[in-house]
C-alpha positions in Angstrom: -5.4 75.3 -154.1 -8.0 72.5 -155.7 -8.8 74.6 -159.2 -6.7 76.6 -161.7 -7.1 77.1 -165.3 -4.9 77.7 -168.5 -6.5 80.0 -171.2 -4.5 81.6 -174.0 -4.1 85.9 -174.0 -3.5 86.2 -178.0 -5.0 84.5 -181.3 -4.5 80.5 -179.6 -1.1 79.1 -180.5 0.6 80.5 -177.6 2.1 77.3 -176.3 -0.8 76.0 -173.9 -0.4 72.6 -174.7 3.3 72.7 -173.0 2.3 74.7 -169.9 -0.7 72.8 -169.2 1.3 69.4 -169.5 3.8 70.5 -167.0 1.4 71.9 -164.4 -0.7 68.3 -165.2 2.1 67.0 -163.3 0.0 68.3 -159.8 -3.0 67.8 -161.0 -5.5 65.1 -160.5 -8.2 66.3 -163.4 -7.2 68.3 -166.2 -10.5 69.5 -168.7 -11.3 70.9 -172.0 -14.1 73.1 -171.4 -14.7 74.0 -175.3 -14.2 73.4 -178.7 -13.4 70.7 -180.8 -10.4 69.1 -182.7 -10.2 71.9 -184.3 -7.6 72.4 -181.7 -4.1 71.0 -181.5 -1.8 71.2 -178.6 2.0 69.8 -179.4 4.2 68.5 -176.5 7.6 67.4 -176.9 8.6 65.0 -174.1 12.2 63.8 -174.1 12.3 64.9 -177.8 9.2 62.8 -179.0 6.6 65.3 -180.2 3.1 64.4 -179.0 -0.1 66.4 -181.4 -3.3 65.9 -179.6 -6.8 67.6 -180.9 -9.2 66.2 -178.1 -7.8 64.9 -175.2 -5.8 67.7 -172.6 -1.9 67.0 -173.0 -2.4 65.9 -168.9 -3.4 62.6 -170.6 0.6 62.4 -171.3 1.0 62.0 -167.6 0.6 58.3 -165.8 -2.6 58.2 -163.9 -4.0 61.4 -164.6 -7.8 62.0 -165.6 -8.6 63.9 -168.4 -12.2 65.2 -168.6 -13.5 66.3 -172.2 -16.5 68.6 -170.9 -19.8 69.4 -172.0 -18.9 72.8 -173.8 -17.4 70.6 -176.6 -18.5 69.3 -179.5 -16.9 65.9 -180.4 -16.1 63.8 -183.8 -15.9 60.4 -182.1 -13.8 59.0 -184.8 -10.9 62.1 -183.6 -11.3 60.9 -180.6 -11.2 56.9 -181.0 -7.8 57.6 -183.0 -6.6 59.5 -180.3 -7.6 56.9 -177.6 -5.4 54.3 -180.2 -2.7 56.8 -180.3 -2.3 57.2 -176.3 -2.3 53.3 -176.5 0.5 53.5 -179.1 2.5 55.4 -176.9 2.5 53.7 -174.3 -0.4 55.5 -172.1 -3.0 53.2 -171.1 -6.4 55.7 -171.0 -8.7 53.1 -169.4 -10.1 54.9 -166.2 -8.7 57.9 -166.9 -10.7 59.3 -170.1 -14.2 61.1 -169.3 -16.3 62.1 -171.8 -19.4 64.4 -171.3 -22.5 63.0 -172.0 -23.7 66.3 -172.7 -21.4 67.3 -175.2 -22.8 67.6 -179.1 -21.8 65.0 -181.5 -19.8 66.3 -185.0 -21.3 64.4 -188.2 -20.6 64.4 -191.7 -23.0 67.2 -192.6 -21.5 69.0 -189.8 -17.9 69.5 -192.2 -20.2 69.6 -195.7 -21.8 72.8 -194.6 -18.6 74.1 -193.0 -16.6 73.7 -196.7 -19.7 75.1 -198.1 -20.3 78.2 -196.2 -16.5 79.0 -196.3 -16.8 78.3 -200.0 -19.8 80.9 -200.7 -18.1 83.6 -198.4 -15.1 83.5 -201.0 -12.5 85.9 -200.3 -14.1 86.8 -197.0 -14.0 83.3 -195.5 -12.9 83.3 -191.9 -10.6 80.4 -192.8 -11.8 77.8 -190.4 -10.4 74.4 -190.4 -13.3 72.3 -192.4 -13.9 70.3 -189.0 -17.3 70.9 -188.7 -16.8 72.7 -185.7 -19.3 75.8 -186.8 -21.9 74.0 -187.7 -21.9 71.6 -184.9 -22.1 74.3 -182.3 -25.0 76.4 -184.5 -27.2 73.2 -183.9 -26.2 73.0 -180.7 -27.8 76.7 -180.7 -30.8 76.0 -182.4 -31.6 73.1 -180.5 -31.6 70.3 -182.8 -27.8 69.2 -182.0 -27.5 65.5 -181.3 -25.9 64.8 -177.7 -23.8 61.6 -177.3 -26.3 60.8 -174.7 -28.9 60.5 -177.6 -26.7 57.9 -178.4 -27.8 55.7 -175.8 -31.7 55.6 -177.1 -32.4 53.9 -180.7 -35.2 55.7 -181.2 -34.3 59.0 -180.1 -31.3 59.3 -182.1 -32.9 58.1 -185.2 -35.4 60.3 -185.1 -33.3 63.3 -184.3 -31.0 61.9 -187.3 -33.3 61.7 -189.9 -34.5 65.0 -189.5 -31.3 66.4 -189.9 -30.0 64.6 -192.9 -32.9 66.0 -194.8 -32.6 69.4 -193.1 -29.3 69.8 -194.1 -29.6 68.3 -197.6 -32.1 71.1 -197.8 -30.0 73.5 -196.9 -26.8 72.6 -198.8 -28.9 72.3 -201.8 -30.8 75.6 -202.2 -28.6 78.0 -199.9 -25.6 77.2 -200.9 -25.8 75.5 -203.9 -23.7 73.0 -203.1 -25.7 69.6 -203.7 -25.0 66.2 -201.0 -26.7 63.4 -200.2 -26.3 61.2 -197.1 -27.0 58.1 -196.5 -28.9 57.7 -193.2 -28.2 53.9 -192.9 -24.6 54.9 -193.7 -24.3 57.5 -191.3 -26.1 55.9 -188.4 -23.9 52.6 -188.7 -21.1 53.8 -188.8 -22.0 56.6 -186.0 -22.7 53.8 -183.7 -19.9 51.7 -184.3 -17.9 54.2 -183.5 -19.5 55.3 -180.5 -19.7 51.7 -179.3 -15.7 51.9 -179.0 -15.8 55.2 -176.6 -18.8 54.4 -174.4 -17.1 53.2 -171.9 -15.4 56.3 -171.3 -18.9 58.4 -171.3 -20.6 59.5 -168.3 -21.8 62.7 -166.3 -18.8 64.3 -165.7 -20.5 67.4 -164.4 -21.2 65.3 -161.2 -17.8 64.3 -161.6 -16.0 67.4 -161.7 -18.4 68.9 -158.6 -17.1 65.7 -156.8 -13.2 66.2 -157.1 -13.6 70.2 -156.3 -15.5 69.6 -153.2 -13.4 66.0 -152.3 -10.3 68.6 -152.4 -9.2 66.7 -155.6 -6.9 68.8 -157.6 -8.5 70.1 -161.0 -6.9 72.1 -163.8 -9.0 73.8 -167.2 -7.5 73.7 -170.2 -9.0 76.5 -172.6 -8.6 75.9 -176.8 -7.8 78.6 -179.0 -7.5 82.2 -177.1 -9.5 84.9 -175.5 -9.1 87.1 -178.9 -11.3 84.0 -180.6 -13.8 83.9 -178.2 -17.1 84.1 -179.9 -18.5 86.9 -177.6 -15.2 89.1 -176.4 -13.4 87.8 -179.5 -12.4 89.7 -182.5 -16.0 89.0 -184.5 -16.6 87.4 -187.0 -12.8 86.1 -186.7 -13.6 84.1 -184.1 -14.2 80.7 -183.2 -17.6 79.3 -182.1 -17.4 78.9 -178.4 -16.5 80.9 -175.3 -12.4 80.1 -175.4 -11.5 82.5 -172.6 -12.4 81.8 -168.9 -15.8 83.1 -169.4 -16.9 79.3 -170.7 -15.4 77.3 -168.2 -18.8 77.2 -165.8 -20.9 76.7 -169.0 -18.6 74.2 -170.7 -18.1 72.0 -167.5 -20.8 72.6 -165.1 -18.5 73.6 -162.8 -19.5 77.1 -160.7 -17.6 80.2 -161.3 -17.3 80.7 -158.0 -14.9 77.4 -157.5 -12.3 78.6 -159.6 -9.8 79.9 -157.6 -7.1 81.0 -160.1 -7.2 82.0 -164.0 -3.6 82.1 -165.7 -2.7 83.6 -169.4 -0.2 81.8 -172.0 1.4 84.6 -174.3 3.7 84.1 -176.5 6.8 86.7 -176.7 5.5 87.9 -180.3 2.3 87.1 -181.6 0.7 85.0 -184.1 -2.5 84.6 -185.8 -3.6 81.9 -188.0 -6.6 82.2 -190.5 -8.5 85.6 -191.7 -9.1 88.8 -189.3 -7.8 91.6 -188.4 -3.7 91.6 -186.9 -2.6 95.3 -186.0 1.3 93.9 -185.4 1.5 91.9 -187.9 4.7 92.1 -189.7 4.8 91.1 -193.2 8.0 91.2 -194.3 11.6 89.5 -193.7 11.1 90.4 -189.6 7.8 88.1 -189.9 9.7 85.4 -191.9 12.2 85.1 -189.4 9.7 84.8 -186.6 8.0 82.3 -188.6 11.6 80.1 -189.2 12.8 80.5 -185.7 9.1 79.8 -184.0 8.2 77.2 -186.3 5.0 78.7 -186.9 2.7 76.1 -188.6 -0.6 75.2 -187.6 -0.6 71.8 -185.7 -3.9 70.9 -187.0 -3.6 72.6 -190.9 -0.4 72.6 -191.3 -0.8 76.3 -192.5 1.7 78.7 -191.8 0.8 81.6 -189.2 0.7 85.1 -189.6 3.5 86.7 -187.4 4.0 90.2 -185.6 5.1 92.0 -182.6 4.1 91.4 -179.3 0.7 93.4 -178.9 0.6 94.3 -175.1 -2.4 96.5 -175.7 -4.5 93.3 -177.0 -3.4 91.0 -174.4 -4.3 93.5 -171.9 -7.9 93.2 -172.6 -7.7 89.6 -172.1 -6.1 89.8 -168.8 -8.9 92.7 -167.8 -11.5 90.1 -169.4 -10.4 86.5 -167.7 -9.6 88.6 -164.4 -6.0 86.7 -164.5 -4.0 86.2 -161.9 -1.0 86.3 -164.1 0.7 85.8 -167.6 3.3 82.9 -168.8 5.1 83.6 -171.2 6.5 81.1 -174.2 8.6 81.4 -176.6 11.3 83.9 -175.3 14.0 81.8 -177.5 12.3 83.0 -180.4 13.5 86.9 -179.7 17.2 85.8 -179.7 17.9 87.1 -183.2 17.1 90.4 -182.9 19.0 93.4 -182.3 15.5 95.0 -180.9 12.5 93.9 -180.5 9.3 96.2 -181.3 6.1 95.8 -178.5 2.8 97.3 -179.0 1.6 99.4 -175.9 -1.2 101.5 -177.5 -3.9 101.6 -180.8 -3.9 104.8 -182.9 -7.7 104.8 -184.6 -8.2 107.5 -186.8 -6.0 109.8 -185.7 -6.6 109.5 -181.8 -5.0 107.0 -179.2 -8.0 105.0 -178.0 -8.1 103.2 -174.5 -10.2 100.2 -175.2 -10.0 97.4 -177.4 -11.8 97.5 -180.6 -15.1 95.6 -180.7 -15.6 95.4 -184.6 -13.5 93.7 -187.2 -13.8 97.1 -189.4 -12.2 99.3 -186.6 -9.9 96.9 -185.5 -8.5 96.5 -189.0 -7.9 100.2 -189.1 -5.6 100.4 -186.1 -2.3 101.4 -185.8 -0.2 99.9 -183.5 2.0 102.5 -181.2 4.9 100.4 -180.4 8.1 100.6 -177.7 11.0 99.7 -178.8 13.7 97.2 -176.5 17.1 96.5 -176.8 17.3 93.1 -177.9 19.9 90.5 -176.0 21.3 88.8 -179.1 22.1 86.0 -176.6 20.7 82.3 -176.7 18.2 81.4 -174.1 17.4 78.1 -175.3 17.8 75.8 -172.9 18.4 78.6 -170.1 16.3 77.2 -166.8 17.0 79.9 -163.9 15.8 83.5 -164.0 19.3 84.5 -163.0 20.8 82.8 -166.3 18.2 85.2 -168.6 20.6 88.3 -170.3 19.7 91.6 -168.6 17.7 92.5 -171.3 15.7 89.7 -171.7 14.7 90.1 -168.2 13.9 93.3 -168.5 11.7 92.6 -171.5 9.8 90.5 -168.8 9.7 93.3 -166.3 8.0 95.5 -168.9 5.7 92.7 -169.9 4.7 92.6 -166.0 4.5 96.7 -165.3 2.4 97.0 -168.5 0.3 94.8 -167.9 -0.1 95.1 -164.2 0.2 91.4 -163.5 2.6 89.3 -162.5 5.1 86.3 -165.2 5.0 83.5 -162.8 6.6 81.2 -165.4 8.4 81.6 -168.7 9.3 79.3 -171.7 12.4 79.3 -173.6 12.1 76.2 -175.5 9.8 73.2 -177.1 11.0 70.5 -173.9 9.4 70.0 -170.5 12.3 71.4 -168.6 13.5 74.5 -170.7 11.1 76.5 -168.4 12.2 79.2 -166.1 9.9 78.9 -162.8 9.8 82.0 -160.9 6.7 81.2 -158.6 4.6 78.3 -158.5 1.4 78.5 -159.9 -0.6 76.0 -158.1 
């Protein structure tokens, strides 16, 4: 197989970052296809603990080409101080960093109106992470984004710059009251400084990407956030604002639909949610604490704590039905240890009456109640357990009604942070 990609099943956080680093090991390309560093993927590697926000966690490998794709939008500072911290490490990225030409540039006014719209929404703010990332991609929408490959004309990106410095000052000013000014010198000197230290890792990586696939080169999609923040299946207006699930991978890379051969889910054994919107498991009391403690639940890039719950089989159905998987990893087993049972969500109760589909508002989905099954926990350590036989009875069987529920098979499962606490049942490549 030449293609396979990794998108997350639940609210992001489900442990992509680790998954995707050890399948990078087979790989020759590994791409974002979305988003911004508004992401963070954590990989421990012989106990070092690696946070990257841009660049796939394949870059961890020796000799492996990363490709940031044209679905992203990209703060070129984030990503020179990544570059700097690969080199810190130890990883030289020289010819193996690829950077779309066609992806939309992040700029200052990008994160004033982000801090400004999240300020006038109050206690209704979608709790984003003040990257810009909103913004970026609504004047990506409205055509008057600035591509890096404006980058390359003087006069083009002046032009294009100048209008929206006023624009924006504009808008800040008498929508949201919230007064800035920029300095276009400022900005465009320092924009270009910047972008002088990554050019050498720009080009057309849609050409690229079409290359490997039809060379028989080995290429592997790495999705940001989760199929439940996806700005059109997502759970609206909690979303993110790009197409996180498999349906942006052709858009965001260029690449054809019809040349991916195989879509995997990461869920996590519970679930997790970090910002605003609606969470039908989500367990706010000492259960949810201890999932917190145990899981370590704190945003890579905020540092804010997540919202915990139950597994919600009914939720990550629809993302398996939506990406068309061809299976479901799941991380975090360890986690479960502590309990005597553990609660999973098969079913919604709206109103009075089981439904059969996924809510498609915030309002209904907030009304919900979970119909759960309860398991007998396994009160056993897994940490560190590596073979499928070595799993308690019950943990197995936890997996086995992950896999009849959801009518797809757990290829792989995760029962701690490392590279090689991962039980391998089939290969997924």
């Amino acid at each position: 197989m030449a293609t396979l990609a990794i998108v997350g099943t639940q609210w992001g956080d489900e442990g992509k970052g680790k998954i995707v680093d050890i399948l990078s090991e087979k790989a020759d390309y590994i791409v974002r296809f979305q988003g911004g560093n508004n992401a963070g993927h954590t990989v421990v590697v012989n106990g070092t603990k690696y946070v990257l926000h841009l660049l796939p966690s394949g870059i961890l490998h020796d000799g492996k080409k990363c490709v940031l794709g044209n679905g992203m939008v990209i703060d070129l500072e984030s990503l020179w101080n990544e570059v700097e911290f690969i080199r810190r490490v130890g990883k030289n990225p020289e010819g193996r960093i690829f950077v779309s030409e066609r992806a939309h540039v992040i700029f200052p006014y990008h994160k004033e109106l982000d801090a400004a719209s999240e300020k006038l929404k109050g206690d209704g703010s979608i709790g984003t992470t003040l990257k810009g990332i909103g913004p970026a991609y609504r004047d990506k929408a409205g055509r008057v984004g600035i591509r890096i490959a404006d980058l390359k004309d003087e006069e083009t990106f002046k032009e294009k710059l100048r209008w929206n410095l006023r624009e924006k000052e504009l808008t800040l000013k008498h929508v949201y009251n919230y007064p800035v000014s920029f300095n276009f010198d400022e900005v465009y000197s320092h924009t270009m400084k910047v972008y002088e230290k990554v050019a050498d890792y720009v080009c057309d990586t849609v050409s690229l990407l079409n290359r490997a696939i039809d060379n028989g080169e080995r290429v592997l999609f790495e999705g940001a956030q989760a199929t439940l923040l996806d700005i059109d299946v997502g759970t609206y207006p909690f979303v993110t604002s790009s197409n996180s699930s498999a349906l942006g991978i052709p858009a965001g890379t260029g690449v054809s639909p019809k040349k991916i051969e195989k879509i995997y889910g990461i869920a996590k054994a519970y679930t997790t949610r970090v910002g605003g919107g609606p969470f039908p498991t989500e367990l706010k009391d000492s259960v949810g604490e201890l999932l917190r403690a145990r899981g370590h639940e704190y945003g890579s890039t905020t540092g804010r704590p997540r919202r915990c719950g139950w597994l919600d089989l009914f939720a990550v159905k629809f993302s398996v039905m939506v990406n068309n998987l061809d299976g479901v990893v799941i991380t975090k087993l360890d986690v479960l240890d502590a309990f005597d049972e553990i609660k999973v969500c098969v079913g919604y109760e709206l109103d009075g009456e089981v439904i059969d589909r996924f809510p498609s508002t915030a309002k209904e989905l907030s009304r919900v109640k979970p119909i759960y099954e309860t398991l007998p926990g396994w009160k056993t350590e897994t940490t560190h357990v590596k073979r499928w036989e070595d799993l308690p009875k019950e943990a197995q069987n936890f997996i086995r009604f992950v896999e009849d529920y959801l009518g797809v098979p757990v290829p792989m499962v995760s029962t701690g942070p490392q590279r090689d606490e991962t039980i391998t049942c089939c290969e997924l490549w």
